[in-house]
C-alpha positions as CSV (number, residue, x, y, z in Angstrom):
1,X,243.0,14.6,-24.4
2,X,242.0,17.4,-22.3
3,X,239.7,19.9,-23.4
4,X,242.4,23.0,-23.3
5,X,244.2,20.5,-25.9
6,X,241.1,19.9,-28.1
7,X,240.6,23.0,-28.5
8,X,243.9,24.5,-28.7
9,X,244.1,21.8,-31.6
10,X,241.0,23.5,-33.5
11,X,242.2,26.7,-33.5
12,X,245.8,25.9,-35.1
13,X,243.9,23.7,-37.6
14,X,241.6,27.0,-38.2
15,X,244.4,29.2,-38.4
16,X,246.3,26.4,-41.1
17,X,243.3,26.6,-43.1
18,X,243.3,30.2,-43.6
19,X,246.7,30.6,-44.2
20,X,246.2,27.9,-46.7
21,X,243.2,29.4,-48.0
22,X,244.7,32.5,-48.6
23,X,247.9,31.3,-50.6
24,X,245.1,29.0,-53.1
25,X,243.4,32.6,-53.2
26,X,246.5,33.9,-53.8
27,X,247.9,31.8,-56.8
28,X,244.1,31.7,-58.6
29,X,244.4,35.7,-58.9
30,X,247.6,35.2,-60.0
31,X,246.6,32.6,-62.9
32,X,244.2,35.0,-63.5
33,X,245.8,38.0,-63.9
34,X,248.3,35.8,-66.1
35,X,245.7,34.9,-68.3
36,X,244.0,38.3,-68.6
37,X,247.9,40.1,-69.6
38,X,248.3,37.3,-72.2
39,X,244.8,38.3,-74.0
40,X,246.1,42.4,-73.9
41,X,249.1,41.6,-74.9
């Protein structure tokens, strides 16, 4: 592999693990605004 592929290659896996980071974010607040309704309600 070239290096234009490498790092083409480390930037899409950088930009996955964001996204993916954001949507485990994402569903933990969720969980946890869950939880914190249930113990007001």
């Amino acid at each position: 592999m070239g290096i234009r592929t490498t790092l083409a290659i480390a930037q899409l896996k950088l930009s996955y693990n964001k996204a993916r980071q954001a949507s485990i974010t994402n569903e933990i607040l969720e969980i946890v605004g869950g939880a914190a309704a249930l113990e007001e309600g």
